[in-house]
C-alpha positions in Angstrom: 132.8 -25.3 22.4 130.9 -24.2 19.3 127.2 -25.3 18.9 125.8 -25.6 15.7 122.1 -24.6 14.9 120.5 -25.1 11.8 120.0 -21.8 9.0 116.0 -22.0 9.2 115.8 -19.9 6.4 117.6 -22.1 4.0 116.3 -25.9 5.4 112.7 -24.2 4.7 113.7 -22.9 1.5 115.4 -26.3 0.3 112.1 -28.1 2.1 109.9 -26.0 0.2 112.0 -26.6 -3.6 112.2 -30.7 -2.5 108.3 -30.4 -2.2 108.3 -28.8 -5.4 110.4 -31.1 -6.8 108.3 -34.1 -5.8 105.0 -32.6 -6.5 105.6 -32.2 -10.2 107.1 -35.7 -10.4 103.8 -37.3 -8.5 101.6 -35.0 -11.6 103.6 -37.0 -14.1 102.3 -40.6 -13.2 98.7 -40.5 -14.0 98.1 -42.4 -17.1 97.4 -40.6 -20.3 94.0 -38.7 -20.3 91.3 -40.6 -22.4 89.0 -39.6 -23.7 91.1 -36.6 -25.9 89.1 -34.4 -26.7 89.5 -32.9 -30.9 88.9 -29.4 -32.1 90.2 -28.7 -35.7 90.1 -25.1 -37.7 92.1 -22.5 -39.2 95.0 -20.9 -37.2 93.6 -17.6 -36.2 96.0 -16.6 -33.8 99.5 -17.7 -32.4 102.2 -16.2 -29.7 105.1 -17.5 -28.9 106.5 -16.6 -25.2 110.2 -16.8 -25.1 112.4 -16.8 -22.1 116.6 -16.1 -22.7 116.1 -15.9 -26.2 114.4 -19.5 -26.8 110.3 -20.3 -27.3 109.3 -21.5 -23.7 105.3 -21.7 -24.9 103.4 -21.4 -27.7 99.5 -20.6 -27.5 97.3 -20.8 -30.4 93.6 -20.7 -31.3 91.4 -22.0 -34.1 88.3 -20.3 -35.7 85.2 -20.8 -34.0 86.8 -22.5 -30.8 86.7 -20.6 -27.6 89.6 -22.4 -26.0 93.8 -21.4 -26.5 96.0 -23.9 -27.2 99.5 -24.4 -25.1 102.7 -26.0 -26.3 104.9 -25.7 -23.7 108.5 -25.9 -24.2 108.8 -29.4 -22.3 107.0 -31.4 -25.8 110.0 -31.9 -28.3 110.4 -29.4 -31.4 109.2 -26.3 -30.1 110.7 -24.2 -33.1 109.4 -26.8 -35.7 105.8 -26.1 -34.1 106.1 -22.0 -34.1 107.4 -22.4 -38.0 104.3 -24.8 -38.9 101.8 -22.3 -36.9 101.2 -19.7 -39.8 98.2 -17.8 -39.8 95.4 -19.6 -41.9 96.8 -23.0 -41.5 94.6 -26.0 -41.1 95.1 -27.6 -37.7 93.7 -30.4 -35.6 94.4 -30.9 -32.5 94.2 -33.3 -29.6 93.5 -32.0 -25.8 92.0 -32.4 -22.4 90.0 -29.6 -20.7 90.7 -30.4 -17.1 89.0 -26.6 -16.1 85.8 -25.7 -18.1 86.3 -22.4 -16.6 89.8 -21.5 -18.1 90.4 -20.5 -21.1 93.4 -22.4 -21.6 93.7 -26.1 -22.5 96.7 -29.2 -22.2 97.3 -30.0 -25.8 98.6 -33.6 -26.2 98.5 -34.3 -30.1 98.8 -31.4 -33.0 98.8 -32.0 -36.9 99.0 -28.7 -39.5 98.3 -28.8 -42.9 97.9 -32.8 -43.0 101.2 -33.0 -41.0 101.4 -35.0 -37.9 103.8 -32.9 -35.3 103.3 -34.3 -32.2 101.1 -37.5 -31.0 99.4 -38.2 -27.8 102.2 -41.1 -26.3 105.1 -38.7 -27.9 103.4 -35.9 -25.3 103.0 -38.5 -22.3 106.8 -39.9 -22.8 107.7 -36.1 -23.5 105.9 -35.1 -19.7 106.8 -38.1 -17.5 110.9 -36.9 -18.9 109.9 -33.8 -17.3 108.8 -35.5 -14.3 112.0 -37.0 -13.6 113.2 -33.7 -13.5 111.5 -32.6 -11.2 112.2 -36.2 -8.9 116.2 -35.0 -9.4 114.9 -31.7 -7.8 112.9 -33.2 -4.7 116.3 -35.7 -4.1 118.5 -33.1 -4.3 116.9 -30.5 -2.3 116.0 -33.3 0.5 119.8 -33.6 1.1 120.5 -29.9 0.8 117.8 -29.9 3.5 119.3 -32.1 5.4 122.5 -31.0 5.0 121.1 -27.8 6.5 119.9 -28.7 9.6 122.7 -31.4 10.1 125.5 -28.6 9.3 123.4 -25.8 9.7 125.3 -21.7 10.4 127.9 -21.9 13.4 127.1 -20.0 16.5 127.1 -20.0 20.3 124.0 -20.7 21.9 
């Protein structure tokens, strides 16, 4: 008679990715930050990171701010954003500063040159999408958890 033992490795692994999964779901509920905080200027830098060929993050600053601005690839139009973002350009921006000490802030609303690209709700619809993501994650690693240690490797004991 075989005896079956669970693969620890992978149960931890799939634990581990579930948690995950569930944590950035639980980030997504808060309500909306209020106050936003504003900062407007002239574009004096922009980067775009991209990962397998597409823009994953854009980060930006304005004259006379101290703070970098992220658009991460999860708000809609990503590409529309890096084409509006020329040097020079007039932006204002909406954002919350959850870390004084970082130099990096959460951008929820942008407008350049007078045009509106993103607004606050559009970002908080935009990251609660995200969220349920990451809730498709946490289910599905819980069963591949629990497939694990139900069904885990065969071996003697």
């Amino acid at each position: 008679m075989h005896l079956r033992r669970p693969n620890l490795f992978y149960t931890v692994l799939s634990v581990a990715l579930a948690t995950f999964g569930y944590w950035s779901f639980l980030n997504t509920l808060e309500p909306m930050p209020t106050p936003l905080m504003e900062a407007s200027g002239s574009v004096s830098a922009a980067e775009a990171n991209r990962r397998k060929g597409s823009i994953h993050t854009i980060y930006f600053s304005l004259h006379g701010s101290q703070k970098r601005f992220a658009y991460p690839g999860i708000l809609p139009r990503i590409d529309d954003v890096w084409s509006s973002l020329e040097l020079g350009s007039n932006a204002q921006v909406l954002y919350t500063d959850k870390d004084p000490s970082t130099e990096v802030v959460e951008l929820w609303g942008l407008t350049v040159n007078g045009r509106s690209l993103i607004q606050p709700t559009e970002a908080y619809r935009a990251r609660r999408e995200n969220g349920y993501w990451g809730l498709a994650l946490g289910i599905a690693f819980t069963f591949s958890a629990g497939y694990m240690w139900f069904k885990g490797g065969k071996g003697a004991a």
